[in-house]
Structures are given as C-alpha cells and as structure tokens.
C-alpha positions in Angstrom: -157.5 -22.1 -138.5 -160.7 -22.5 -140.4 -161.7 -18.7 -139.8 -158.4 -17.7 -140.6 -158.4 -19.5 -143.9 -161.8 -18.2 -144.3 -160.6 -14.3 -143.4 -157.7 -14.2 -145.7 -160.4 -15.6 -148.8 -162.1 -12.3 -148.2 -159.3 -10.4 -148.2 -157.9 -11.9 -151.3 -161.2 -11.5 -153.1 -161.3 -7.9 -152.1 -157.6 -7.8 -153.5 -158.6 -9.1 -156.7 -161.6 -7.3 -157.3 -159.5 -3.6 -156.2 -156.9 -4.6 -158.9 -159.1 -4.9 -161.5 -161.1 -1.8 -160.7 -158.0 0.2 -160.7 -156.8 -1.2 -164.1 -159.8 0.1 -165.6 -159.3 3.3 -164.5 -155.8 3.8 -165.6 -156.6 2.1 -168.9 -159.5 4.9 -169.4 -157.7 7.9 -168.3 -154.3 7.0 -170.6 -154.0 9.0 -173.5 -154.7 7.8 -176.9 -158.0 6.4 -178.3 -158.3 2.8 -179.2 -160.8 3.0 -182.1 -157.8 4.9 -183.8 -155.3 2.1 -182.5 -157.4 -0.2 -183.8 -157.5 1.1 -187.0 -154.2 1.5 -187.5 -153.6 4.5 -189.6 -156.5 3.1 -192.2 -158.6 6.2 -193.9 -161.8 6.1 -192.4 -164.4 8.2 -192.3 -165.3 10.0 -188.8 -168.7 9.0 -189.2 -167.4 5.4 -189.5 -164.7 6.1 -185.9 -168.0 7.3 -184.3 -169.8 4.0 -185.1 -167.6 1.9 -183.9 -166.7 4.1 -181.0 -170.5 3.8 -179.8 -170.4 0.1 -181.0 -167.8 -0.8 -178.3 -169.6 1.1 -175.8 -166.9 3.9 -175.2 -168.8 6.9 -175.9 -170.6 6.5 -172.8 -170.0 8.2 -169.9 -167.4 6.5 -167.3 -169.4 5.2 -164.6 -171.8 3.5 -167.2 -168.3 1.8 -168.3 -167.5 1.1 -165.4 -170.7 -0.7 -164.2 -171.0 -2.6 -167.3 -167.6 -3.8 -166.9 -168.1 -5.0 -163.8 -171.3 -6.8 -164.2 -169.6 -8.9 -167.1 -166.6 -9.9 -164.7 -169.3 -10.8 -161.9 -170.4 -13.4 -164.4 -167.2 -14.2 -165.8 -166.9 -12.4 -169.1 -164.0 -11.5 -169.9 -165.3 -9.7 -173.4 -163.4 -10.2 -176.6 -160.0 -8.4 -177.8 -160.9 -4.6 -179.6 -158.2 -5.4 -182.1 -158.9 -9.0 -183.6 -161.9 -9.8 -181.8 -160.7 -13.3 -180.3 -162.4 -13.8 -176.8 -160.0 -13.2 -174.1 -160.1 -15.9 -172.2 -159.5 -19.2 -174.6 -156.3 -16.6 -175.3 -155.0 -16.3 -171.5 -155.4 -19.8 -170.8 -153.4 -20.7 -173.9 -150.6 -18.9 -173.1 -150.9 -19.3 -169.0 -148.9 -21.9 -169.2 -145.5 -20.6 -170.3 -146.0 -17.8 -168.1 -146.5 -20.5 -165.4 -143.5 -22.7 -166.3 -141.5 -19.7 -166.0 -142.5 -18.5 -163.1 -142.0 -21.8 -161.5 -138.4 -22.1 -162.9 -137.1 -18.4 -161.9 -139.2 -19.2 -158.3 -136.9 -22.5 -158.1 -133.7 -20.6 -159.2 -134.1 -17.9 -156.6 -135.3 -20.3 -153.7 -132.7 -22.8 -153.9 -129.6 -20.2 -154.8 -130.9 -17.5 -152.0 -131.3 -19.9 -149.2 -128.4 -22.3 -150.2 -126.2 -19.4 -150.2 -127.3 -17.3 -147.5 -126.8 -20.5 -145.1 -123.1 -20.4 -146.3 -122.7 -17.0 -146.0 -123.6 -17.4 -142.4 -121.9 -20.2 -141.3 -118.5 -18.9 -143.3 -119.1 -15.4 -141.8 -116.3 -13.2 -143.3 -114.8 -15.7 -145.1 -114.2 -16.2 -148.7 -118.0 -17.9 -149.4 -119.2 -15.1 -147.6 -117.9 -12.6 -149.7 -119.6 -14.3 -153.0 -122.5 -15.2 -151.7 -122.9 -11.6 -150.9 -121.2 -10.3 -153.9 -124.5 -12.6 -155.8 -126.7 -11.4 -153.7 -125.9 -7.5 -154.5 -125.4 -8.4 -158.3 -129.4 -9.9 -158.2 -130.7 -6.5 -156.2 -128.6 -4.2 -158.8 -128.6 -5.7 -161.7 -132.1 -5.4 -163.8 -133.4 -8.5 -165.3 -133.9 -7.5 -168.7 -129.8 -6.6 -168.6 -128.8 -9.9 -166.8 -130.7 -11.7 -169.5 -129.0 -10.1 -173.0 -125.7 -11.3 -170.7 -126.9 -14.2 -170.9 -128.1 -14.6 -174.2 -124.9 -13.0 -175.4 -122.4 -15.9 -174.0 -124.6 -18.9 -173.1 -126.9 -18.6 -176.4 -124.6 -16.7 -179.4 -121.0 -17.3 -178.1 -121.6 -20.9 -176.7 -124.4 -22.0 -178.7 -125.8 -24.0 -175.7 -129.1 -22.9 -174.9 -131.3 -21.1 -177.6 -132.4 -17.5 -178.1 -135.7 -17.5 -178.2 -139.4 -19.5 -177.9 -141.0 -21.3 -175.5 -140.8 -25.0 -176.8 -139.0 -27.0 -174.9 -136.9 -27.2 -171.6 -133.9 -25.4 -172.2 -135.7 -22.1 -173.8 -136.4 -21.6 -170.0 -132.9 -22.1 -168.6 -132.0 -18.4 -169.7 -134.9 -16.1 -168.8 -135.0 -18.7 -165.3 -132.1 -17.5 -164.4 -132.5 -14.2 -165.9 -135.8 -13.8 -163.6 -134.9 -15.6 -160.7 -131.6 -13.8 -159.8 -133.5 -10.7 -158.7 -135.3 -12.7 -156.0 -132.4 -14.9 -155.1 -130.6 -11.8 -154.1 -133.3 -10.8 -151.9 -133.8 -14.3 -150.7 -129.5 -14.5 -150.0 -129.5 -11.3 -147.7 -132.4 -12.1 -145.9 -131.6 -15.4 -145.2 -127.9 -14.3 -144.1 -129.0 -11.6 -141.9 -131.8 -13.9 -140.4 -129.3 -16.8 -139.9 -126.7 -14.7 -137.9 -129.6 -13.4 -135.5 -130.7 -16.2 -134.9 -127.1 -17.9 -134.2 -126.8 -15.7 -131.6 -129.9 -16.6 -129.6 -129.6 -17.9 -126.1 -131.3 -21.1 -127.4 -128.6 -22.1 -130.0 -126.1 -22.0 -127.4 -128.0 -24.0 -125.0 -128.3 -26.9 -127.9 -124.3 -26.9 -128.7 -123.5 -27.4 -124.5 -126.2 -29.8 -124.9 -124.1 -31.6 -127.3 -126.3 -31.6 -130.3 -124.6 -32.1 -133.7 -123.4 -28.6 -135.7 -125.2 -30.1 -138.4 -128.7 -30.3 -136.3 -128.1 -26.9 -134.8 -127.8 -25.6 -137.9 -130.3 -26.9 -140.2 -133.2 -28.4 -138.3 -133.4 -25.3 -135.3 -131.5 -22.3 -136.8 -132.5 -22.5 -140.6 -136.1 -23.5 -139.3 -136.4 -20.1 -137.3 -134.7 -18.3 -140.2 -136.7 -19.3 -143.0 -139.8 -17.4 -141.8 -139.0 -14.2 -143.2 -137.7 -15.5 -146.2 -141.1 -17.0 -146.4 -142.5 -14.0 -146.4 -140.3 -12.4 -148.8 -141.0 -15.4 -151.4 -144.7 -14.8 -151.2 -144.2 -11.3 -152.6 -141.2 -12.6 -154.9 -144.1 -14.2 -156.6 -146.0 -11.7 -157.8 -142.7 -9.3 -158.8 -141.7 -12.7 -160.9 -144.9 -12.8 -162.7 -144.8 -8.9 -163.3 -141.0 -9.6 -164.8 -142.5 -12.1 -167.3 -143.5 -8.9 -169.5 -140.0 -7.9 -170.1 -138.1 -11.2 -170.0 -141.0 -12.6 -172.3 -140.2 -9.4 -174.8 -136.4 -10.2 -174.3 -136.4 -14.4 -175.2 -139.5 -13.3 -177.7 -141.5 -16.0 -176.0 -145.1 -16.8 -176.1 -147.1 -15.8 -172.5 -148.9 -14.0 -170.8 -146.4 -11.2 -170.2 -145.8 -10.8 -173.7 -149.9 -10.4 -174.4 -149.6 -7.9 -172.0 -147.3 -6.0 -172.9 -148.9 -5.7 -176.5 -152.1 -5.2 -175.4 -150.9 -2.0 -173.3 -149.5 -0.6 -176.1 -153.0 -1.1 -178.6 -155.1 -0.1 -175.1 -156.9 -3.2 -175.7 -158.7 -2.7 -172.2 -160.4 -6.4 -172.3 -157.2 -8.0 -172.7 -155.3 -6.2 -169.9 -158.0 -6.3 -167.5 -158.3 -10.4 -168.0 -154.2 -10.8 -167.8 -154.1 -8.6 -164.4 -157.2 -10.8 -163.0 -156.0 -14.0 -163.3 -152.2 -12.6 -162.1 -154.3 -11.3 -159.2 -155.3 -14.5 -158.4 -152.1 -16.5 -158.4 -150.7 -13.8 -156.3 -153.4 -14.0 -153.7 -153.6 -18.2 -153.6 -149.8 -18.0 -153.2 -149.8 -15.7 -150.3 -152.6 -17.5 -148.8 -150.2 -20.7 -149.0 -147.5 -18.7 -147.3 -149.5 -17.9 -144.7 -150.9 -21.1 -144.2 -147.7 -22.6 -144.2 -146.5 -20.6 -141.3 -148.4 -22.8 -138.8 -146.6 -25.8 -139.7 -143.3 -24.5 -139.6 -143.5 -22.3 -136.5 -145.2 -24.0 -133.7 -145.6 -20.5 -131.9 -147.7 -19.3 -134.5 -150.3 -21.9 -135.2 -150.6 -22.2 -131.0 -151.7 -18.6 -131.6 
C-alpha cells in the first residue's frame, strides 16, 4: 500500500508539473501582446513598450522564458500580476476559498442526487421513478451549466426573490451556482450508478443472498450498492476537476469572487503569472483528490486491496 501511495505521489507530481508547462506554452504562443494589454489603449511611446517589454523579461527568446519560469516555480514563486503588480499568491489564496466552498457544494449536490437517484431508478426499473430519475439524469449531461444557472437565477432569484443573484457572502449565494454546477455531474453520477446497479442485480451472487433469506434492504444497499459504487467512484474523482474548471463560467454567471473568475480575467489581459499559479494549485486538488479515490478503493472493495 505504502509503495502504491508512494507511486501515485510521483505520478501526480509529474501531472502537476506537465500542466503547468503546457500552460506556459499556450499562454506564449496566443496572439496578442501583454505589454499592450497592459497598457490599455494609453499613448506610449515605442521606446517606452520596449522597456517594459525587456523589463518583464519577454523579449527573450522562449526557452530562456521557459527556464526562468521554471526555476521560480521550483522555489515557489509564483511572480507578481503584469497588470497591477499584486503578488500572485496572497491573491489565489484569498479567493481559494469560494472556489473551494463551491466546489464542495456542487460535489455534494451531484453525489447525493446521482447516487440517490440512480439506486431508484434501479430498483423501480421501468417504472415511473425510473423514467425521472433518467429524464434528470439526461437534463444534467445536455443541459450546459452556465444555461441551467440563468434558469435558475431567473425563477428562484428574480421571480421568487428567495436566493440572491450574485456574491459570495453567505450560504445561500451558493445554493444557485451549487446546483447549477452540480447537475452536470449528478447526471453522470445517475446513469452510471443505474447501469452499474442493474449489472450487478443480476450477478449470481445477489441471488444466492435473497434464497439465503437476507433482507431486500441488505441485498440492496450493503452488497449491491457497495459493488456499484466503484465506478461511480471513479467517475467522481474526474467530476472533480470538470467542477473546478466550471467555476470560471458559473463564477462569471453569479458575479462571484474565486478563483474561476481570476482566471477568467487574467486569460483575457494574458497575465501569464496569474494563470499559471490558478492552474497549479487546481492541479493539485485534482491530483490529492484522485489519489483519495484511489486510496479509497481498498477499503471498499476487498478484492482490490488483497491485490
């Protein structure tokens, strides 16, 4: 178990490292140059643009970028922001945790709603709950999240008054974009977990329980479920790091205060620092959370950690 663990660190390490390499080349070969971004329009003097271009270090060649860039993230410097010069990281790790909360809430909304109704959906097989837990689970896969939450924000927020539009004070400005957000995955989560279930219902093993006598109850959620949820598993793992990639448009949508939202307006000025130190620290929750997944499989299938 210990190498494992061990294994999958250097793996994930890799991962992050790969990530932020290839952010820094798509940030250099986009078009646009950010001295003028920076600027914004201002009259200034090309002599003036070709200062500051060599003060920011981006009239060297790329490779001498590159290696500069990467000794300062060896040592962990994430460098300042190009367009108001505020160090990048006091800035991440003030907003992280809105991102976080968010992430946490649409996480809990599509867990709980994919696996609650893909267990009805395959115990009712054809029946009425069947046909809305699957109708849910095709409106989450279709429908974008950006469009489910300006539905939202249109009945439950202007119509009804009940939750509000926008910011990221309080508990109910993350009831919308939670749901919002969590819907795509619990869609994912409510097929799987259907599909999964009926397999598994059919399995010579589940019908050796019931002439056994076991309880419907016990054949349902403490063998069946048990041997179902490993995919799903698998598929919340990844549902992760699509949830934290949604916070950039959701963020834009409830005008709230993350991490998303710095990224999305650093993209748009090509403020390469601030990007690069966004996708690192996404990289990382994305990583420790599949390495929890995986760890997690040993305990809940004894086949695996016997292996």
């Amino acid at each position: 178990m210990t190498g494992t663990i061990a294994t999958r660190l250097f793996t994930s390490l890799l991962v992050v490292i790969g990530s932020s390499m290839l952010v820094f080349v798509i940030m250099y070969v986009l078009p646009g140059d950010p001295v003028l971004q920076m600027l914004d329009g201002n009259a200034t003097s090309p002599e003036a643009i070709a200062e500051m271009r060599h003060r920011l270090g981006l009239d060297l060649p790329f490779y001498v970028q590159f290696s500069h860039y990467f000794m300062q993230l060896l040592q962990g410097d994430f460098g300042a922001s190009r367009i108001n010069n505020d160090p990048v990281l006091p800035k991440i790790l003030e907003h992280m945790p809105a991102t976080l909360a968010l992430t946490a809430v649409s996480a809990s909304v599509a867990v709980v709603v994919g696996i609650l109704l893909g267990v009805l959906s395959a115990i009712h097989r054809n029946g009425a709950i069947d046909l809305i837990a699957r109708f849910v689970g095709l409106f989450g896969i279709s429908m974008p999240s950006f469009w489910t939450g300006i539905l939202l924000l249109l009945l439950f927020s202007i119509s009804l008054g009940w939750f509000p539009a926008m910011g990221s004070s309080g508990w109910k400005t993350l009831v919308l974009p939670g749901f919002a957000l969590g819907m795509v995955g619990a869609g994912l989560i409510v097929r799987m977990v259907r599909n999964t279930m009926l397999e598994v219902l059919g399995e010579p093993f589940i019908v050796t329980l019931r002439a056994k006598g076991l309880a419907e109850r016990a054949v349902m959620y403490r063998h069946a479920l048990r041997n179902a949820f490993i995919p799903a598993l698998t598929i919340i793992g990844v549902m992760v790091g699509e949830l934290l990639s949604g916070t950039v448009v959701i963020e834009t949508v409830f005008a709230r205060q993350g991490i998303g939202r710095i990224l999305a307006d650093a993209i748009m000025a090509k403020d390469l620092p601030v990007v690069q130190g966004v996708v690192f620290f996404t990289a990382i929750i994305y990583v420790v959370v599949n390495l929890l997944v995986d760890v997690s499989y040993t305990f809940i299938d004894p086949r695996v950690r016997r292996s």
